[in-house]
C-alpha positions, -999 to +999 in steps of 0.1 A: -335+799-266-345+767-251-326+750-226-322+716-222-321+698-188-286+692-175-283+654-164-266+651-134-239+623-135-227+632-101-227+608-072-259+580-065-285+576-039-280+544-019-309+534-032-300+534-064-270+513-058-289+487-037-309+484-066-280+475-088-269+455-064-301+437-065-303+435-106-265+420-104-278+392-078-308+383-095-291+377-130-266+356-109-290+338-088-323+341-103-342+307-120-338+315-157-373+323-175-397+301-186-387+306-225-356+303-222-341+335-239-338+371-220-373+388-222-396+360-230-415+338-210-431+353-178-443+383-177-437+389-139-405+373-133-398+371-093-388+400-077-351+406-071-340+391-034-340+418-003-306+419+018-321+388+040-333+369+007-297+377-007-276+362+026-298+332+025-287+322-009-254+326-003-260+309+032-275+282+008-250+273-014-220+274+012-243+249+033-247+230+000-211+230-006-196+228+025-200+188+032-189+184-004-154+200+003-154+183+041-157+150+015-129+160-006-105+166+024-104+129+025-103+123-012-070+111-032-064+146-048-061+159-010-045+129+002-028+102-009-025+118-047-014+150-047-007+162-010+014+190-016+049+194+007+035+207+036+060+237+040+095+242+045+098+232+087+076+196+079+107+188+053+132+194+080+110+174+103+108+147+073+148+145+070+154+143+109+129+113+111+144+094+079+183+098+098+160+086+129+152+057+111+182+048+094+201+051+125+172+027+144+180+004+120+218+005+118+215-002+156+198-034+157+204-050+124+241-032+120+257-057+145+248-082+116+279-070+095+299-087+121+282-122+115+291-154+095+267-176+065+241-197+081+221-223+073+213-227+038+236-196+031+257-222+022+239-235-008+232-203-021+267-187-020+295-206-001+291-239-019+271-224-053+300-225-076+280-199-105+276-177-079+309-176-066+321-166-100+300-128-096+285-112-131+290-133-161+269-143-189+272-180-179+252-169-140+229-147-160+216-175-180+215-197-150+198-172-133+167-172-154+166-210-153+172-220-121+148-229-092+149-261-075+155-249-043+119-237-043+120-203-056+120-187-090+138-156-083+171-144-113+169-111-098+177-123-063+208-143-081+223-120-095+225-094-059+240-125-044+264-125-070+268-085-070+280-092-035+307-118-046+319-094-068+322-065-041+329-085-011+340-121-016+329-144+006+335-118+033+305-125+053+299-092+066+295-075+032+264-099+022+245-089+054+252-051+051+234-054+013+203-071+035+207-041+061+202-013+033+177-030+016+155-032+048+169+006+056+154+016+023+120-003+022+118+015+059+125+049+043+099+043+011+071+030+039+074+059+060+071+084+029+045+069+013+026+069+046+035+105+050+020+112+016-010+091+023-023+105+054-004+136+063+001+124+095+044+127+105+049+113+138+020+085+130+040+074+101+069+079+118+062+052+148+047+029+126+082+032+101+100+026+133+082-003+145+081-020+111+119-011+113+126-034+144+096-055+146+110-094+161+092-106+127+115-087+106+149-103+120+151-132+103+146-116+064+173-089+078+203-113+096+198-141+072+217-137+040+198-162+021+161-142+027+176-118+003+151-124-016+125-112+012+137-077+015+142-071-019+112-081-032+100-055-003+114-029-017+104-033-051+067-035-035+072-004-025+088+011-050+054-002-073+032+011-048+048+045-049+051+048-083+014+036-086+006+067-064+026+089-087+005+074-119-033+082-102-024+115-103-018+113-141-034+083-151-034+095-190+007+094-186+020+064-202+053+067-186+040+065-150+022+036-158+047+016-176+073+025-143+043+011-125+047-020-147+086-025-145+089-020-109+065-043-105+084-071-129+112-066-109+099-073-081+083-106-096+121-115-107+132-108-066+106-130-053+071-147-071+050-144-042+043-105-057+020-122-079-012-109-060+003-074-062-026-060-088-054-070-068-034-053-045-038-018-062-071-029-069-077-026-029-061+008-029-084+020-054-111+008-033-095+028-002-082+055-003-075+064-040-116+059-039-113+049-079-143+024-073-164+041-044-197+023-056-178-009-067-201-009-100-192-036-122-187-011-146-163+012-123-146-022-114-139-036-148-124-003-160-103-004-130-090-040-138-085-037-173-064-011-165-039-035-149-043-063-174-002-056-186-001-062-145-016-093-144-003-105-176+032-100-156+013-119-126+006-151-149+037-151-169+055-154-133+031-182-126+040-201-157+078-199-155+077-212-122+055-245-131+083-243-158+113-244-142+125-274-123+120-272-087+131-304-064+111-309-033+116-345-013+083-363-013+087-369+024+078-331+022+050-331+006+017-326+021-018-339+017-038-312+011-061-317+034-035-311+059-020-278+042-053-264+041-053-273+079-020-258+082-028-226+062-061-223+086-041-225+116-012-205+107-034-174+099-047-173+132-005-178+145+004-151+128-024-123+141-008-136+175+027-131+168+019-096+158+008-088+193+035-111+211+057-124+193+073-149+217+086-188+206+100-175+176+126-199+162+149-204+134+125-240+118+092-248+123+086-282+111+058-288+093+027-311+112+035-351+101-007-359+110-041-338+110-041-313+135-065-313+167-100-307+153-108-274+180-073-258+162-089-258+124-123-247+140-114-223+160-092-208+136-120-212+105-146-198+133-122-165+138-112-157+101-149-160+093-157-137+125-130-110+116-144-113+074-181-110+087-169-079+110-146-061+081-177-068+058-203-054+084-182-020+086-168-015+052-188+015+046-181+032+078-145+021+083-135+006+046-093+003+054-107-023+078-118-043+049-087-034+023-062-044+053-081-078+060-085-084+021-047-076+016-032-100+049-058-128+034-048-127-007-012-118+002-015-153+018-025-170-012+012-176-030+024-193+003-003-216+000-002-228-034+035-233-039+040-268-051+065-269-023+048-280+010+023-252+029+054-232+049+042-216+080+046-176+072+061-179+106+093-187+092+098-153+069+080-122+070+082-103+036+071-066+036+043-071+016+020-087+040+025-058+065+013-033+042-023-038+040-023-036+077-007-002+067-034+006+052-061+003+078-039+022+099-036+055+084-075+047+075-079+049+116-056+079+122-077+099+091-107+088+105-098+098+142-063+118+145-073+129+181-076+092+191-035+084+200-037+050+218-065+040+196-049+045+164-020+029+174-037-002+187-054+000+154-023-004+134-007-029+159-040-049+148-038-044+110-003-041+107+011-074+124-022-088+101+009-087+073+037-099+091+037-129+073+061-150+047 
């Protein structure tokens, strides 16, 4: 009887495992043959990699991937898109510093509740007899159609006459609605920021400064710059919610939220008008939509706002529209707004670092100003332009922060009213690009403590303007 051999299925040689080792890392790593399909092409296909060969390829790809995910740490979907809640100790961190900051600012703008109406409070509550009434139909309509004091803003209206409805003409009420307003825009900036850079006690102090910044006293204790912080919030409110969208842009919901917010805020105050090149900035840095700032890349980008600026130029139109009564004793030339604008850029960058001779009025100049004022303030502007353009690459929030404080500028300017000095307000809006270029500086060097912070008192008091 013939036997057959017995094959042994009992345990492998190492070698015969290396060498399936080997055949499973060459048909992972190995080129592909010459004819494309398995067992054509060459005849002698390379030899399957040693141990060493095999640790270098993987040593090759993670040094080929490495930088890539060291790139992404700063991208939106790590940062300012989809930062996830970073565990459950930074939310209680995040609560204590939002009661931190709503009890900073119930202790230097709370002591408002305790004053009277001034100045033009008058005319737009004590001696307005539509507003006195509160709600009706009859304030509604003139809401929408009123605006010769200067402003277009039905939204702001109709809070004022909210407040007649809850408090009278008690004074106190009207200036606690100012206090919550600023409370909340100093909530929503110190969340967004959060979000943005990841960075708690960063966006904490610069909350807290924004919170009790000189500049923001007057928009807070006067009743009548209602219309400053809650067109802030709303800014806010769109820049949040424009967050929120980049992380689903195909979500039509997000976007159109995007849309009203930012309609709302157009009905609080007009000078949001400049709010989608705005968002155009951010998508510059740091959403890094338009890295290579292709004309291509950049026309998707702002044809995906066009509902945005069709809101922008429909605000533009209903104030030509809508009657607005300036004395022509206030009217400038304007070669002596562009003067003023000049010079008042340069004001403003120095009230951000001292902000001493603040005062309720700042006439407007009656005659040219001195000739070394408009050139040295023209010679700076187009020193700090050159410098943000020099280092846009390497520091590109320096850029988005000067871009924002200069086109946030633009409204102010072109008001058919005369050229006010920004001096004389300070709407949140203009201290948000500085934002910006702050928590670009902290990303870009967390270590550096004093630096960043000088940083942001340099960008952020860029927007501390009307």
């Amino acid at each position: 009887m013939e036997h057959k051999p017995v094959k042994d299925n009992g345990p492998q040689n190492n070698d015969s495992v290396e060498n399936k080792e080997d055949a499973l890392v060459k048909s992972q790593f190995s080129p592909p043959l010459a004819g494309g399909d398995e067992g054509e092409g060459d005849p002698h296909p390379n030899p399957p990699p040693s141990r060493g060969m095999r640790f270098r390829t993987f040593y090759e790809i993670i040094k080929e991937e490495a930088p890539k995910a060291a790139d992404n740490l700063g991208s939106p979907e790590d940062t300012a898109v989809s930062n996830p809640v970073f565990g459950t100790h930074n939310l209680y961190a995040v609560a204590a510093v939002c009661v931190f900051l709503v009890l900073v600012v119930a202790l230097v703008f709370g002591q408002t509740v305790h004053h009277g109406f001034v100045f033009d409070d008058s005319m737009y509550i004590v001696e307005n007899p539509v507003v006195q009434k509160g709600l009706t139909l009859e304030g509604f309509r003139w809401a929408l159609t009123y605006g010769e004091i200067g402003h277009w803003h039905p939204l702001t209206w109709l809070t004022h006459m909210l407040d007649i409805q809850l408090y009278g003409l008690h004074a106190g009420g009207h200036h606690l609605t100012n206090v919550l307003l600023h409370a909340a825009s100093v909530l929503l900036l110190f969340l967004i920021l959060w979000k943005m850079t990841g960075f708690l006690w960063h966006s904490t102090f610069v909350a807290a400064l924004f919170a009790v910044h000189p500049l923001r006293a007057e928009s807070v204790a006067w009743v009548a710059e209602r219309k400053d912080v809650l067109s802030g919030l709303f800014f806010m409110l769109t820049i949040g919610a424009y967050l929120h969208y980049v992380r689903r842009p195909e979500s039509k919901v997000r976007y159109w939220t995007v849309a009203l917010l930012f309609a709302l805020g157009l009905l609080s105050k007009n000078m949001l008008v400049t709010m989608p090149f705005v968002l155009l900035l951010l998508d510059y840095w740091p959403l890094k939509r338009i890295p290579d700032l292709k004309p291509r890349t950049l026309l998707r980008q702002v044809f995906e706002k066009w509902p945005l600026f069709a809101l922008a130029a429909a605000s533009c139109i209903i104030t030509l529209l809508v009657p607005e009564e300036v004395a022509l004793s206030d009217r400038l030339p304007l070669a002596l707004r562009l003067e003023n604008a000049a010079v008042s850029y340069v004001i403003y960058l120095r009230q951000m670092f001292w902000p001493s001779g603040l005062a309720v009025v700042y006439p407007n100049p009656t005659d040219l100003l001195p000739l070394w004022q408009v050139a040295g303030s023209l010679g700076l502007l187009a020193a700090i332009s050159s410098a943000a353009v020099v280092f846009r690459r390497k520091y590109p929030y320096l850029i988005v922060g000067w871009l924002w404080y200069l086109g946030m500028m633009v409204p102010a300017g072109s008001r058919r009213s005369p050229f006010t000095p920004v001096r004389t307000a300070t709407p949140i809006c203009r201290r948000s690009g500085c934002i910006s270029c702050w928590h670009g500086s902290l990303r870009s060097s967390p270590q550096g403590g004093v630096t960043a912070a000088w940083r942001w008192a340099v960008c952020r008091q860029l927007f501390s303007q009307h």
